[in-house]
C-alpha positions as CSV (number, residue, x, y, z in Angstrom):
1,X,24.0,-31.7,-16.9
2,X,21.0,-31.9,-14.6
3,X,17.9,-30.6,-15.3
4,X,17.9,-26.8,-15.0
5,X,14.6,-25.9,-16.8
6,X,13.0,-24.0,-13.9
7,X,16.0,-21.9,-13.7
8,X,14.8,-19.3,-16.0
9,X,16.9,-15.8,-16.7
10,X,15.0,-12.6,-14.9
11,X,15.0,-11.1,-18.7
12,X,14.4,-12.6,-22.0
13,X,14.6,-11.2,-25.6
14,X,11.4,-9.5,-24.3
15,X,11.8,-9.1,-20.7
16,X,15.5,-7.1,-22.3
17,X,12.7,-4.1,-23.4
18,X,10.6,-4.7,-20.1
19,X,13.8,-4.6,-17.6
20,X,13.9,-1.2,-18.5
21,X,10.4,-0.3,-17.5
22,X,9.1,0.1,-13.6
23,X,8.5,-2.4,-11.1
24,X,4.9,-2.3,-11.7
25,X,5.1,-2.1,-15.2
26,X,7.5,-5.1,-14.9
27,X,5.2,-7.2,-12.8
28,X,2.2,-6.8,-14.1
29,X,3.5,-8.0,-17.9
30,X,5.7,-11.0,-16.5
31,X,3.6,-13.5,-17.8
32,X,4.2,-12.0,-21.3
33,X,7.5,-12.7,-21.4
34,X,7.0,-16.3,-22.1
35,X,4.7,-15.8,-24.3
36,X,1.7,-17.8,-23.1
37,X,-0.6,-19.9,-25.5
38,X,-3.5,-18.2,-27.3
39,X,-2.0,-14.7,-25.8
40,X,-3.5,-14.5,-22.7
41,X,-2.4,-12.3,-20.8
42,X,-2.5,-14.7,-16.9
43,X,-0.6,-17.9,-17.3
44,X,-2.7,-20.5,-17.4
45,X,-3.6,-22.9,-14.5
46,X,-2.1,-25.9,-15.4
47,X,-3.7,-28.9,-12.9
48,X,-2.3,-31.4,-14.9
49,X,0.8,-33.8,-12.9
50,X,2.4,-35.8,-15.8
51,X,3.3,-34.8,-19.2
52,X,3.5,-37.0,-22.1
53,X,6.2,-37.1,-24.7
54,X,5.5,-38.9,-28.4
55,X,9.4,-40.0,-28.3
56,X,10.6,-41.9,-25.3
57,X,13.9,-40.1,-25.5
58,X,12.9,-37.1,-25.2
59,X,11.7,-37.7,-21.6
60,X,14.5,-39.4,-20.5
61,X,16.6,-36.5,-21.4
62,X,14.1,-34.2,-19.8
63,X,15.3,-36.3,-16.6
64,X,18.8,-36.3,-17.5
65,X,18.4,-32.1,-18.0
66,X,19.7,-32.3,-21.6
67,X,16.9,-30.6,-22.8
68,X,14.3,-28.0,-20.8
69,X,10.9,-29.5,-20.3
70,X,8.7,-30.9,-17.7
71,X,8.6,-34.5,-15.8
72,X,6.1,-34.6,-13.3
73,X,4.2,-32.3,-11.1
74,X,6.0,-32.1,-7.8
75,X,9.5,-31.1,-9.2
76,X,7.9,-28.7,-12.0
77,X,4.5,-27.3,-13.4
78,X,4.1,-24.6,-16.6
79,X,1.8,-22.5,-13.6
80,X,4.3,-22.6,-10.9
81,X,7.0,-21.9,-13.2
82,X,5.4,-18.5,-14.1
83,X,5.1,-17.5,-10.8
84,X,8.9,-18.7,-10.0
85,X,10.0,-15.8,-13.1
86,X,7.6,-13.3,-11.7
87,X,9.2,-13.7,-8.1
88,X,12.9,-13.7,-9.8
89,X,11.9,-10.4,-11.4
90,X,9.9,-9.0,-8.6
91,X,13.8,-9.6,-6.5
92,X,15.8,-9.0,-9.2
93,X,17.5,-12.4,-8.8
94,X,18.9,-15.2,-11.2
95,X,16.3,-18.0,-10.2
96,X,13.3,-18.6,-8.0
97,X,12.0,-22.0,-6.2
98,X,8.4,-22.0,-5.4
99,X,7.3,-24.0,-2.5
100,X,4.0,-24.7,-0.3
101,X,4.2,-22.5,2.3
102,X,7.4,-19.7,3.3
103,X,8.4,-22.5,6.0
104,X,8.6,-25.2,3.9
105,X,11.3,-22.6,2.0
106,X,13.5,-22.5,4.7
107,X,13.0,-25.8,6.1
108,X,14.1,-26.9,2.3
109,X,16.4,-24.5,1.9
110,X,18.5,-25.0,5.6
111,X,18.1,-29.2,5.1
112,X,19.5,-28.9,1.2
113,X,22.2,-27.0,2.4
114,X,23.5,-27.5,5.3
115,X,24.6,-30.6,7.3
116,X,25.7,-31.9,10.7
117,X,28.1,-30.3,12.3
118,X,27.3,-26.9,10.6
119,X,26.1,-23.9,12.4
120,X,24.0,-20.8,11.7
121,X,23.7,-17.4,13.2
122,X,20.2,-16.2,13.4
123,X,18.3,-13.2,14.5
124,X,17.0,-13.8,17.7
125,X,13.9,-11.6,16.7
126,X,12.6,-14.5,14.7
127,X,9.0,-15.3,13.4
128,X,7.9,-18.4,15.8
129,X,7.8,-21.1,13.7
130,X,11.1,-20.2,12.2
131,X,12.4,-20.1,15.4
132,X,11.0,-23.5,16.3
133,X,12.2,-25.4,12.7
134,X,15.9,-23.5,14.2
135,X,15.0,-25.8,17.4
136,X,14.7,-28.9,15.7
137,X,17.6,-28.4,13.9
138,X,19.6,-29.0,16.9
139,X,18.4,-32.8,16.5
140,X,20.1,-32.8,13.3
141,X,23.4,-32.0,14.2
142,X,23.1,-28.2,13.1
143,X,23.7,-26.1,16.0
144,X,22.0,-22.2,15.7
145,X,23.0,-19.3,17.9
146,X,20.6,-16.6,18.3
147,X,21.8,-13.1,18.5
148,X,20.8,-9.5,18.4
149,X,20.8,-8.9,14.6
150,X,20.0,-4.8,15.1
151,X,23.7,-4.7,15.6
152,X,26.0,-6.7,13.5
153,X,29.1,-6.7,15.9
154,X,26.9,-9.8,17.5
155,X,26.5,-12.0,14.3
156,X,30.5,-10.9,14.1
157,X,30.9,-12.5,17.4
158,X,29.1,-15.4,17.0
159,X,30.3,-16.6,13.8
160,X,32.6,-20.0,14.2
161,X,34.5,-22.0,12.6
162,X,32.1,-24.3,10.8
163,X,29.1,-21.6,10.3
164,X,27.9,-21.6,7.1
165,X,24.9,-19.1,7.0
166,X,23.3,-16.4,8.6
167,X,20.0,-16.0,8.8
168,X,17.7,-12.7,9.4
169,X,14.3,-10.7,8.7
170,X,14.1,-7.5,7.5
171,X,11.5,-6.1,10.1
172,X,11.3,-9.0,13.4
173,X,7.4,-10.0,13.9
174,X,6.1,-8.5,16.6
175,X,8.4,-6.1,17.6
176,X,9.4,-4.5,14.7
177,X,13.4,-4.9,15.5
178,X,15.7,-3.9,11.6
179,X,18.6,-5.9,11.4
180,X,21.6,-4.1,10.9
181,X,21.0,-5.2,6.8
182,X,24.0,-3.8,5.3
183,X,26.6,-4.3,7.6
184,X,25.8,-7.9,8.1
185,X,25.8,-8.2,4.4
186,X,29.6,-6.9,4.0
187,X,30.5,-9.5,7.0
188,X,28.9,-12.2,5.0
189,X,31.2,-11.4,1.9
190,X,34.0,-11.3,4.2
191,X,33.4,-14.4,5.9
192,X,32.3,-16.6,2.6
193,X,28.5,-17.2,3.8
194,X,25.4,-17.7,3.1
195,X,23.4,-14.6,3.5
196,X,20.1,-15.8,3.6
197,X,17.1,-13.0,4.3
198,X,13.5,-13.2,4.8
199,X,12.2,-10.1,3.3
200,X,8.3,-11.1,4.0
201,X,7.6,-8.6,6.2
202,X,8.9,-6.1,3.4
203,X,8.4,-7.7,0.4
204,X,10.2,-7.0,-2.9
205,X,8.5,-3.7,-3.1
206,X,9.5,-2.1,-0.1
207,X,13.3,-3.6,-0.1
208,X,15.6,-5.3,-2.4
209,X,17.6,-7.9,-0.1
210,X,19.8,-7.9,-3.3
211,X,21.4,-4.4,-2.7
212,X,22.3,-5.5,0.9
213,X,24.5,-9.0,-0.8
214,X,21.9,-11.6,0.3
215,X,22.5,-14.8,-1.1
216,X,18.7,-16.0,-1.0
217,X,16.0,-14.3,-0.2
218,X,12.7,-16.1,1.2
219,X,9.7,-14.6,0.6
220,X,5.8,-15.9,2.3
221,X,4.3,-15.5,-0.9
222,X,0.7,-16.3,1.7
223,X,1.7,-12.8,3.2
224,X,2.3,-9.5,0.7
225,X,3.0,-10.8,-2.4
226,X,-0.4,-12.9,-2.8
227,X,-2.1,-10.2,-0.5
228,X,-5.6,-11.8,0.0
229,X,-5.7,-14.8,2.5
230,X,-6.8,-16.9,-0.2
231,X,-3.6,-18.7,-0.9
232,X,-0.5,-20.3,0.4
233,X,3.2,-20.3,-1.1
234,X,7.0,-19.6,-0.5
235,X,9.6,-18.8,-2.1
236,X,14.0,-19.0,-2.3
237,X,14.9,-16.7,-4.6
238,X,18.9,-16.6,-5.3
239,X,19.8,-13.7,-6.2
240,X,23.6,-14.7,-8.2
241,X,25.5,-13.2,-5.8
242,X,26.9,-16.2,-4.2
243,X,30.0,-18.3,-5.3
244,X,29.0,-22.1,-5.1
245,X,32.2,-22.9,-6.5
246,X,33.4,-22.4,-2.4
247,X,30.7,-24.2,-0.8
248,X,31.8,-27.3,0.4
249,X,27.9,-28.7,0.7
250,X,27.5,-29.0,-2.9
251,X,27.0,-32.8,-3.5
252,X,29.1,-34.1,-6.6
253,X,26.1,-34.5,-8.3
254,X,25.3,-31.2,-9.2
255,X,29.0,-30.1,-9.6
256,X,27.9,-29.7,-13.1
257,X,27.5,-26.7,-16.0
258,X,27.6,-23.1,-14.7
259,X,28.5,-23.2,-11.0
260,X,26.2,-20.3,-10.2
261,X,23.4,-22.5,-10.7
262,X,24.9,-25.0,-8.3
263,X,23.2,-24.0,-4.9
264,X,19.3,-23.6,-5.9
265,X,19.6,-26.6,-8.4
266,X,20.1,-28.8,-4.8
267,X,17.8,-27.0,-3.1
268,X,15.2,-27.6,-6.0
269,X,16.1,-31.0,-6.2
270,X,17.1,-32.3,-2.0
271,X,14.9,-29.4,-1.2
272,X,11.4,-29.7,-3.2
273,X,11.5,-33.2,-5.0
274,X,13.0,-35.0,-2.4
275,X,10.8,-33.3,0.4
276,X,7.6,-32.7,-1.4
277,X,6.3,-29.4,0.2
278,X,4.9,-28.7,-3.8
279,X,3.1,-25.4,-4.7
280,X,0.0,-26.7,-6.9
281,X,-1.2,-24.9,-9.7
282,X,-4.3,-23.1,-8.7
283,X,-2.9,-21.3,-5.5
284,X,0.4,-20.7,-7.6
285,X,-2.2,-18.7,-10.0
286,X,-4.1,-16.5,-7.0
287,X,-0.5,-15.6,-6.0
288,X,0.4,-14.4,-9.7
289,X,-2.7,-12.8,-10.2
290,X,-2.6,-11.1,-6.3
291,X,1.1,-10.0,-6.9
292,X,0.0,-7.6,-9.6
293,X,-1.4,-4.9,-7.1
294,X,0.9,-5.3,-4.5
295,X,2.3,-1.9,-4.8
296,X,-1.0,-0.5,-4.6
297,X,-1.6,-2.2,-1.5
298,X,1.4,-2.1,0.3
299,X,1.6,1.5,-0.1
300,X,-2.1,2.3,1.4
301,X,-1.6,-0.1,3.8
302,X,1.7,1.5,5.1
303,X,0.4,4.9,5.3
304,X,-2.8,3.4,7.4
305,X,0.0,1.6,9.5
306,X,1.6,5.5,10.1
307,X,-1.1,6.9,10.6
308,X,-2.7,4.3,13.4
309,X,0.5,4.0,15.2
310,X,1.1,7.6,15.4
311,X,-2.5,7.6,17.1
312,X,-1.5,4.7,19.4
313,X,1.7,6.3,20.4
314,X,0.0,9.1,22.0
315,X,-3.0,7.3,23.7
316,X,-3.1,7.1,27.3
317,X,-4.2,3.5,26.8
318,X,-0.8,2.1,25.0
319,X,2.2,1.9,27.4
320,X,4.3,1.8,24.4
321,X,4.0,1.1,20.4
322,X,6.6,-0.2,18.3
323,X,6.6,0.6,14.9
324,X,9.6,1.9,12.5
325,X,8.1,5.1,11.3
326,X,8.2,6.5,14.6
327,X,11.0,8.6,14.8
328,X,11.1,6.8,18.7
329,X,11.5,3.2,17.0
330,X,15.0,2.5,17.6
331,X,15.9,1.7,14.2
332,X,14.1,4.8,12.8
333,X,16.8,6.0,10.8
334,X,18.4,2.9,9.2
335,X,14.3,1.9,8.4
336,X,14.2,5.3,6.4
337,X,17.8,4.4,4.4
338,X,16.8,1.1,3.3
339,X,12.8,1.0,2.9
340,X,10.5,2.2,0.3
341,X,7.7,2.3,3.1
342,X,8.1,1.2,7.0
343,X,6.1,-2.0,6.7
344,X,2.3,-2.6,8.2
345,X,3.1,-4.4,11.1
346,X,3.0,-2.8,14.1
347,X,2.6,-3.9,17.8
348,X,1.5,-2.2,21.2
349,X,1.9,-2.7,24.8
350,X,-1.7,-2.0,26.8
351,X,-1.3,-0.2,29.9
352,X,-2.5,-2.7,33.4
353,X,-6.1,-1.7,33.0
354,X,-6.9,-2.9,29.7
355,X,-6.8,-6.6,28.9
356,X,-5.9,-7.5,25.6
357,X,-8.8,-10.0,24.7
358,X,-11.2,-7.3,25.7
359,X,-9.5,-4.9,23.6
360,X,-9.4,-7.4,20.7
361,X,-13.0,-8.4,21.7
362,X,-14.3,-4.6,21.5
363,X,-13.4,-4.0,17.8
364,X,-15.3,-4.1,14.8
365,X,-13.2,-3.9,11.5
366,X,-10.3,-5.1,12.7
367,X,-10.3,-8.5,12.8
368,X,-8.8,-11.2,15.2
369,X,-7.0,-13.8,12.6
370,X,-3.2,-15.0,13.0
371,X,-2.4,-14.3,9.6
372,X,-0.7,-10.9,8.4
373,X,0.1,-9.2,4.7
374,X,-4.0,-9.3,3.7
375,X,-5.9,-6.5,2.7
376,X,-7.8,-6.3,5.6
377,X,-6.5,-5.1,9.4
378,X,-5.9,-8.4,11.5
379,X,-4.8,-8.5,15.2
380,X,-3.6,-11.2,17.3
381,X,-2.4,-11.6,21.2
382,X,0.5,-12.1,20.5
383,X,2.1,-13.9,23.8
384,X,-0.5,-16.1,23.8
385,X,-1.0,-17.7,20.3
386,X,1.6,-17.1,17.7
387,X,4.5,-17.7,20.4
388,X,2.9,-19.5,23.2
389,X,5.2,-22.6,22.6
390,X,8.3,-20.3,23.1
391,X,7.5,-19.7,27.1
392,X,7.9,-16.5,29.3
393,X,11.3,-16.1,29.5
394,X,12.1,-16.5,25.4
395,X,9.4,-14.2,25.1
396,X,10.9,-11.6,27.2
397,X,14.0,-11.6,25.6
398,X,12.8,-10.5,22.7
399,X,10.8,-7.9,23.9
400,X,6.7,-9.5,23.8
401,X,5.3,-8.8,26.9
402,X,1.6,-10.7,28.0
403,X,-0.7,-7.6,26.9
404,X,1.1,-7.1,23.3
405,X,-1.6,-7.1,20.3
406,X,0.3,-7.2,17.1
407,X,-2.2,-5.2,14.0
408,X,-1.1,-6.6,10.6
409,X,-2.9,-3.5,8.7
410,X,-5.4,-3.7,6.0
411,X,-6.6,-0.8,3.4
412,X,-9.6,0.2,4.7
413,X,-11.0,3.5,4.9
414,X,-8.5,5.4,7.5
415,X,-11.2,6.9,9.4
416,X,-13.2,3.3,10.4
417,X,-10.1,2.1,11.6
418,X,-9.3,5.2,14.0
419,X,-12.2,5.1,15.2
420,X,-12.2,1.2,15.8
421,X,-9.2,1.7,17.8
422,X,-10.5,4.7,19.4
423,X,-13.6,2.9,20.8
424,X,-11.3,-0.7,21.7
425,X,-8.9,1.3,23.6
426,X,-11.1,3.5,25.6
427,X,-9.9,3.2,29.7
């Protein structure tokens, strides 16, 4: 047996009582269910890296995973740990691995699983830096094909003989494309892969990736989930639903105990200890204590979302605004079947006569800032910063044209923002 201590159940003799409860209600009393020392009701921050043990033996079978415990910080850490239950919950999955950042999640996740000669399907409507860790793949023998995911006869057509996962978002940055969720899902059961979903742009409040048969979900714990731009993290949540027992990747090693533990034990181990990409202790903590209003925020931040791309939609400045809770977005519909809210992203294309810096450079709440998921409204140019690497003609493919502005939107008062927007996109 190998050391499974972070894998820790979504409900314990307490959490049995809580399960039953809301989300919220769940969320904001995870840390309870471990009962934390002195009954506080936050998990400590725990900054320390080593742990001691009074018998030797007792930390050698820590190593050997013949008895829970903790070794040393960059495999395990009583804060992080917390976090990785609350995120288990929050998903509604058997086991969490915390990481970094959300890339070093997938970049762990693809390079624990998967090796030369395999091949991925992928969304071509992929969050740049996702999209260039797919690239680099190619020097590693894994070979990625990118394909429409809105429908899922294209990931059907794709798939080969040696593909082993398929990748997608739940709402594509900028341009707000849905994947087809549910029908790619049933292909992957078919088929025997690895359904692996990014539900970031959604987080677990908004969409279980669960109910759709994901396999792992990966979560930018920076983005919704920590909700204040004061923190990075990621996350691989598996959510059971996967049989191990089939995949051929799984090194001998951990061909051990319950075989549904099997595929996040390597990632935890190839994935986090052997690549490094720790979550410390303190950010781990801000993204605990942030996740505890993220209904709250979410929810006023998709109805300032509605509201400003409904405005947008009908200004004479915006040749067109893409959003999915306008009944013109494409995947309107399917957005309203599977989503508590429609996200608050959004994106718009200015008409010639407005440039987008002077737009940008015009506002006053809204600030200019590449990140997204915070509480305030942020805005970026998108063809030139967040996917300037990817040249004109990927860009066009998927839809970003040179004057898009992509507005990751805040909670502020409704009326500054209209009238922010109103006064930037005067022609």
């Amino acid at each position: 047996m190998y050391n499974t201590a972070f894998i820790t159940p979504a409900r314990n003799s307490q959490g049995l009582t809580m399960a039953k409860k809301g989300f919220f209600t769940r969320n904001l009393h995870s840390d309870r269910n471990s009962k934390p020392e002195h009954g506080v009701l936050h998990k400590a921050i725990h900054p320390s890296v080593a742990y001691g043990y009074e018998d030797a033996r007792e930390l050698a079978e820590v190593f050997q995973g013949k008895r829970p415990g903790y070794n040393y910080g960059r495999q395990l850490n009583p804060t992080v740990t917390a976090l990785q239950d609350r995120i288990t919950g929050m998903e509604d999955g058997k086991a969490t691995v915390a990481f970094a950042t959300g890339m070093a999640a997938i970049a762990a996740s693809c390079l624990s699983l998967l090796r030369a000669g395999d091949h991925i399907v992928s969304s071509a409507f992929l969050f740049g830096n996702t999209n260039s860790f797919f690239g680099t793949l190619a020097n590693f023998g894994i070979e990625v094909s990118f394909v429409d995911a809105t429908d899922a006869s294209h990931v059907a057509a794709a798939i080969q003989d040696n593909t082993r996962m398929v990748f997608v978002e739940t709402i594509a940055n900028p341009v707000t494309q849905v994947a087809d969720l549910t029908a790619i899902g049933e292909l992957c059961e078919q088929r025997q892969l690895i359904y692996c979903v990014d539900n970031t742009m959604t987080s677990p409040h908004l969409f279980s990736p669960r109910s759709v048969g994901a396999s792992l979900i990966i979560n930018s714990l920076t983005k919704y989930i920590g909700g204040h731009g004061n923190a990075l993290g990621g996350a691989v949540t598996d959510t059971g639903l996967y049989d191990w027992s089939t995949f051929d990747n799984i090194y001998d090693t951990y061909r051990q105990g319950d075989a549904s533990n099997w595929g996040i034990t390597q990632i935890k181990k190839k994935g986090l200890r052997d690549m490094g990409a720790s979550l410390g202790p303190e950010a781990a903590h801000h993204l605990a204590v942030g996740s505890e209003t993220l209904p709250l925020r979410l929810d006023r931040a998709c109805d300032n979302a509605q509201t400003l791309a409904e405005f947008c939609a009908q200004h004479p400045g915006v040749k067109q605004c893409y959003y999915p809770g306008l009944p013109s977005h494409p995947q309107h519909q399917r957005a309203k079947s599977l989503f508590k809210g429609f996200g608050a992203i959004f994106s718009i294309d200015l008409i010639e006569q407005l440039d987008c810096f002077d737009v940008l450079n015009r506002m006053d709440t809204v600030i200019a800032s590449s990140n997204l998921g915070d509480t305030r409204t942020l805005a970026i140019p998108v063809a030139h910063t967040i996917y300037y690497e990817m040249g004109p003609e990927r860009r066009a493919s998927m839809g970003i044209a040179d004057s898009m502005i992509r507005f990751s939107v805040g909670i502020e008062d409704i009326d500054d923002l209209l009238t922010d927007f109103s006064e930037a996109l005067a022609v």
